[in-house]
Phi, psi and omega in degrees: 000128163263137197351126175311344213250311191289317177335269166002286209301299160335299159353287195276348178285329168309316243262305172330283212272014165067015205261134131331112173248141141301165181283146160351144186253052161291122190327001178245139168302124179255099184289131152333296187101165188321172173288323239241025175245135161197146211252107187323173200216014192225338185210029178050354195263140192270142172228137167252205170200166186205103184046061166074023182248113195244142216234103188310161153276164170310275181309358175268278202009305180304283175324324177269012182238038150094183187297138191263152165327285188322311187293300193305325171309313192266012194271300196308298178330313186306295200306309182309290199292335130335303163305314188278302181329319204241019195307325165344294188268135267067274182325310179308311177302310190295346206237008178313187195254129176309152161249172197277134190057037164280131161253011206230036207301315199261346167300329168306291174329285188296318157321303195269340166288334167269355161302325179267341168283303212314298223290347175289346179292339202228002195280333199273347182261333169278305158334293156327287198309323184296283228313291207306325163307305165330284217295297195303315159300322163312295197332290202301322205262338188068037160348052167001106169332317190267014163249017172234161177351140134001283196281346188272337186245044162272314172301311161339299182282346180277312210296303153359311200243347187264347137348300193272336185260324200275351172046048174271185179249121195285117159289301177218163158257117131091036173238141221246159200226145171241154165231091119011295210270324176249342150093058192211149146223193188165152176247143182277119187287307176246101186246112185231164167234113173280162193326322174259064171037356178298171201242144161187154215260130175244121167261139170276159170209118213239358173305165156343290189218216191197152196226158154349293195301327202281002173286261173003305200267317139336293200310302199286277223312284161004292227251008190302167187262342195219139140233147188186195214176128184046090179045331185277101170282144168266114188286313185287006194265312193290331155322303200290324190283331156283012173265354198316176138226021178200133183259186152150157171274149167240124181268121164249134197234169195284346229224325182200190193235154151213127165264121140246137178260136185304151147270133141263101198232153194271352116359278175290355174288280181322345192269345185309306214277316168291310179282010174255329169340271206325320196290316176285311182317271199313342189281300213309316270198052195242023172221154181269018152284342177282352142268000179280089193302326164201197188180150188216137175271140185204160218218061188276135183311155157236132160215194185310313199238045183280342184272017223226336180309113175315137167237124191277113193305334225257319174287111202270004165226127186290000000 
C-alpha cells in the first residue's frame, strides 16, 4: 500500500491539475458520520439537521463568521513564499506553449498560475486536516499502533499513552449534541470519567497548536441540550452530558501529549453564544443587497469648473 504521505502528495497533485480525486486508501475505516449530517461541497461548511431543522457545526461557527487575521496572515504569507521559493515553476505556467485549439493563452496562463498560488494557501491546512481525521478514527475505533499508517501512529501512540496515565473511563466517542433552543449541533470526540467520578468532554487536537477558541467549541458540546442522531435521541448518553462538569483538549504532537483543562465561565458561554449570532447572521446574510432597503445614485459632471459646483446643504435623505 502506499504511504499515507505519497498518497497526500498524490492528492494535491491531482488537486493542481483539476482531476477529481477520493480519499486515501488508509488502513482505517474513516466513518461517514450520521444520515442527518452533510458537509456544502462548494464551501466546505458542515450543517446537520434534526426533524427538518438545519443546524450549523459546532467547528463550521468559526468559519462562517471568517478567517480570524492571524490564519489569513499566514495563509498570505504561504502563498507569497510559494512564489518565491517556486518561482521557476511559476514562470514556466506563464510562459507555456500554446495547446491545440486555445483561444485564450494568456487568460489561461494566469487562471492556472493563480490557482496554483491559491492552492499554497490550504495545501498545508488540508494535509493537517487528513492526518487529524485519521488520528481521530484510530482514537475512536481503538486502534492498535501497528494497525495504522507510519504517519498516523506517533499522535496515536501519544493518545495511547495520555491513556495509560490519566486512567479514564471511555464513556462515548464520535457522538453527535444537538441545542435546539440555541441552535447548533457538533460531535463529540471524547466523553470520559476519571478516577473522582466527574464527567468531561474531551477534543483531540493533532494541529500545531491549540487556541482560545478551542474553549468555545468544547463549551458548546457541553452545553448541548440532547444526544442523538438521525431523529433519534439517545437518553443514557443524554443523561451522562447533563452530569459533565469539565471540558479540555488533548493536544497530541508525534513527540509528545498535553491535557489542558478549560474555564467554563458563563463568559465563554456568552461569548459562544455571540459568535454563533455573528456567524448565522453573516451565512444569511453575504452580500449588501441583502440588507438593503433601497438606494440611490448620483453622477456628478466632470468638468473644468467642477470644484466650483454649488452643494445643496438642505437635503436630509440620502
Amino acid at each position: 500500500m502506499p504511504s499515507f504521505k505519497a498518497e497526500l502528495n498524490a492528492r494535491l497533485e491531482a488537486k493542481k491539475q483539476g482531476q477529481v480525486v477520493g480519499p486515501p486508501p488508509l488502513s482505517i475505516v474513516i466513518s461517514p458520520g450520521p444520515r442527518n449530517a452533510h458537509t456544502d461541497p462548494e464551501t466546505g461548511l458542515r450543517f446537520y439537521t434534526w426533524q427538518g431543522r438545519e443546524l450549523p457545526s459546532v467547528t463550521t461557527i468559526r468559519r462562517m463568521a471568517g478567517v480570524p487575521h492571524n490564519l489569513a496572515t499566514w495563509q498570505v504569507s504561504q502563498v507569497i513564499l510559494r512564489a518565491v521559493t517556486e518561482f521557476d515553476t511559476l514562470q514556466q505556467m506563464l510562459t507555456r506553449e500554446k495547446k491545440p485549439r486555445e483561444r485564450k493563452l494568456e487568460t489561461n496562463r494566469l487562471d492556472e498560475a493563480g490557482k496554483w498560488l491559491r492552492l499554497a494557501a490550504t495545501e498545508e491546512r488540508d494535509a493537517a486536516s487528513l492526518l487529524g481525521t485519521a488520528v481521530h478514527d484510530a482514537a475512536a475505533q481503538g486502534l492498535d499502533v501497528s494497525l495504522v499508517p507510519p504517519e498516523v501512529r506517533p499522535r496515536l501512540l501519544q493518545y495511547r499513552h495520555w491513556l495509560s496515565v490519566a486512567r479514564p473511563r471511555i464513556v462515548g466517542t464520535e457522538f453527535q449534541v444537538f441545542n435546539l433552543t440555541v441552535g447548533y449541533a457538533g460531535t463529540v470526540d471524547l466523553l470520559c470519567q476519571f478516577s473522582d467520578g466527574s464527567y468531561w468532554i474531551i477534543d483531540l487536537k493533532t494541529g500545531r497548536s491549540t487556541f482560545p477558541e478551542h474553549l468555545l467549541q468544547v463549551l458548546m458540546y457541553m452545553m448541548g441540550e440532547f444526544v442523538g442522531s438521525d431523529d433519534v435521541i439517545d437518553d443514557e448518553l443524554t443523561g451522562i452530558l447533563r452530569q459533565v462538569a469539565g471540558v479540555g483538549v488533548l493536544h497530541l504532537a508525534d513527540d509528545h501529549w498535553e491535557f489542558k483543562r478549560l474555564d467554563a465561565t458563563p463568559d465563554a458561554w456568552r461569548a459562544s453564544r455571540g459568535l454563533l449570532a455573528f456567524a448565522t447572521w453573516m451565512h444569511e446574510h453575504p452580500r449588501i443587497d441583502t440588507v438593503t432597503l433601497g438606494s440611490r445614485t448620483g453622477s456628478a459632471p466632470v468638468t473644468e469648473n467642477s470644484s466650483s459646483l454649488p452643494i445643496d446643504n438642505s437635503a436630509t435623505e440620502a
